[in-house]
C-alpha positions, 0 to 999 in steps of 0.5 A, a space after each residue: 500500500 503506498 499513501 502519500 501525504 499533504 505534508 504542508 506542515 512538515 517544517 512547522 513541528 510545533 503546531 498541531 498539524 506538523 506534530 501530528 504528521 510527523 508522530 504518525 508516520 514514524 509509527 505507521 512505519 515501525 507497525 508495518 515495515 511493508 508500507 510505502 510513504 511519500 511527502 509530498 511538501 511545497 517547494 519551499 521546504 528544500 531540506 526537510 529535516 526529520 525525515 524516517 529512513 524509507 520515506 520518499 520526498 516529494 517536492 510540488 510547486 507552489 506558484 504564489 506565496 501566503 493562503 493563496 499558495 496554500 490554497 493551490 497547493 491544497 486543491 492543485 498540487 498535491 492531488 495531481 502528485 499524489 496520483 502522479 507517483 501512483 500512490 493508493 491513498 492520498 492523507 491530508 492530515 488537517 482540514 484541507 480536502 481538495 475538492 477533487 482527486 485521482 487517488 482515494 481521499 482520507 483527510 483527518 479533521 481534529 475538530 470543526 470549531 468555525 462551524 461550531 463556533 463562527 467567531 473563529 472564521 474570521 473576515 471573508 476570506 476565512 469564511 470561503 476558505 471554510 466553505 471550500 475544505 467543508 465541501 471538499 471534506 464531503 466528497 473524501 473517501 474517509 474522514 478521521 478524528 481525534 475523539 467521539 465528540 469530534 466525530 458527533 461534531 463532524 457528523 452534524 455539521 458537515 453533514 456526512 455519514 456516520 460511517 464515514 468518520 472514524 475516532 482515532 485518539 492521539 498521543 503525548 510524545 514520549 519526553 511527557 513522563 515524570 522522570 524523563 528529563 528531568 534532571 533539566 527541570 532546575 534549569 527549566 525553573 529558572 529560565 522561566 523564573 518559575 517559583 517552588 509552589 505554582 498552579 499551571 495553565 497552558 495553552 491559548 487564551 483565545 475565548 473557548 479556553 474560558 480562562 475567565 472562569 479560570 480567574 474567578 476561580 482564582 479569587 476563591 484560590 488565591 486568598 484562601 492559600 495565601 497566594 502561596 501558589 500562584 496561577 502561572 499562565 503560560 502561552 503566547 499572548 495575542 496581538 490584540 486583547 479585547 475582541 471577540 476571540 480574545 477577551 482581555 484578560 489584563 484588565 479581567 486580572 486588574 479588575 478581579 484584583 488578583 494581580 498578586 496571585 498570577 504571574 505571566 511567562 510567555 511562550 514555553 519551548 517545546 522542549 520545555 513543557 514536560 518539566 513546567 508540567 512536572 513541577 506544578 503542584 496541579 494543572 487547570 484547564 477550563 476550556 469548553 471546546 477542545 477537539 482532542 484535549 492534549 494539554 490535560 493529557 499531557 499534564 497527565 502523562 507527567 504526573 501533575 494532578 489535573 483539573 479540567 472542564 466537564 465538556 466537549 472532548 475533555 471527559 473522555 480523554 482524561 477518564 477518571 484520570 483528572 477531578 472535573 468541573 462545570 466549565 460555567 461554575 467558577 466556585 466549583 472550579 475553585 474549590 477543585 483546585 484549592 481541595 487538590 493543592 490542600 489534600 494530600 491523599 487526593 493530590 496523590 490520587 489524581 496523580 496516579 490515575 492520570 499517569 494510569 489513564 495516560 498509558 491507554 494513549 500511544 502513538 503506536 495505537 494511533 497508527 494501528 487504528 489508522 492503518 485499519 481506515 486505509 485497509 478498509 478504504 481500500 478494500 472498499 475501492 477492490 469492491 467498487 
């Protein structure tokens, strides 16, 4: 079987789309030795790095620069490579179907927030280009997703049979672990000026993150334990507070008055994120909406007690691995977080539960799962 896949984002590694696919074709390989994989990346990639022994490189051009390039790219270019090299199956790992394609289509869509919710389609041009990979993901000859909310979603409102999409959950990098790595952790600490006692938030501050909930929460957390441990937020700020899709969270922190109980660090290295998880006293993600839910999962994966929102996808990745909350019920949120900072039995046994639930999570599994989807796709195309 030869799958050749859309590897746009080969060279971006620390988005989501970029980790994914270079997680999952590894695994794909390591479970079966027999597959032939081909990256077909734009030309301006010249020197991809990382790629797995027995992976084929496939430059196409891309006539113009920014989303119009992309766009091409998305709808011209890789198909017509794709069935160039005479590959079986042609993987789009995010949500940029082409609408039309001489190789059997699989594209993986991680969630449908724009169609969930429209504040994030943007001004015009996003909202076509929506459209576009909307229509095209209703012609694929498989979808997958990262969770069975996500296939729910998916299966409403783009409109496509149930059997159609399948959930195939993702996975942590292995360096996500309590011991691995972290003899770096003091140096982790102090190049982010972290203290001895924090409570961890990482992750975007757009408005489904719900971090106003967040510092609400913080005026029952902070006076209660003294400011001992503070809120770390971590992730990179936007451009612009105060607009529909980011809340201005500055001046929520101002007019809360819990300025003394929260502390900002920017940007985390990748690299970097397994330690400022280790070293949390407990980990808190209110968000409403999250396709998969890697941040929980991650935390998780190194031993940090998680509190998380009882919504979208969160409930079924973390399981019985995080204490869970109303996402809408800020006291409640408090009172979580400060009974897992004061309780030392319940501190240790989210910490146990969550390493136990994160260990049903590998990228081995992910690729086996995949694999069944495309053996499926094509014995459907041998009986067509």
């Amino acid at each position: 079987m030869h799958v050749a896949f859309n590897a746009w984002f080969w060279d971006q590694p620390y988005t989501g789309s970029g980790q994914y696919l270079r997680q999952l074709v590894p695994a794909l390989l390591r479970e079966d030795s027999s597959l032939k994989l081909s990256l077909i990346v734009p030309e301006r990639i010249r020197s991809p790095e990382g790629i797995p022994a027995g992976v084929d490189v496939i430059p196409a051009r891309v006539p113009f620069g920014g989303q119009v390039g992309k766009v091409l790219f998305e709808q011209r270019s890789f198909p017509a490579a794709a069935g160039g090299i005479k590959a079986d199956i042609a993987h789009v790992p995010y949500w940029a179907a082409p609408l039309s394609s001489p190789v059997r289509l699989i594209v993986t869509i991680h969630d449908v927030i724009p169609l969930s919710m429209p504040v994030y389609q943007g001004g015009v041009g996003a909202r076509l280009y929506f459209s576009l990979v909307t229509a095209s993901a209703k012609g694929v000859a498989h979808i997958l997703t990262d969770s069975e909310f996500s296939r729910r979603e998916i299966v409403t409102r783009i409109g496509v049979p149930a059997e159609y999409v399948t959930a195939v959950p993702l996975a942590t990098t292995p360096d996500c672990h309590p011991r691995i790595g972290a003899e770096r952790d003091p140096a982790i600490r102090q190049k982010y000026n972290l203290p001895d006692e924090y409570v961890l938030y990482m992750g975007g501050f757009d408005v489904r993150k719900n971090l106003r909930a967040l510092l609400a929460a913080y005026t029952y957390v902070g006076p209660s334990t003294g400011g001992d441990y503070p809120l770390i937020l971590a992730g990179k700020e936007p451009a612009q507070w105060g607009t529909a899709r980011f809340p201005d969270l500055r001046a929520e922190i101002a007019q809360l008055g819990i300025e003394e109980y929260v502390r900002w660090i920017g940007p985390v290295d990748e690299a970097d994120k397994p330690g400022v998880y280790r070293m949390a006293n407990a980990a808190v993600f209110p968000s409403r909406y999250e396709g998969f839910g890697l941040g929980p999962l991650e935390a998780m994966a190194c031993g940090t007690p998680t509190v998380a929102a009882e919504a979208s996808s969160i409930p079924e990745v973390v399981g019985d691995g995080a204490y869970l909350v109303d996402p809408d019920d800020s006291r409640a949120l408090g009172g979580a977080i400060i009974a897992t900072l004061i309780q030392p039995d319940l501190r240790e046994s989210l910490r146990n539960l969550g390493l136990a639930r994160a260990t049903h999570f590998s990228w081995q599994r992910t690729a086996r799962e995949t694999l069944a989807v495309y053996r499926q796709v094509m014995a459907r195309k041998a009986s067509d």
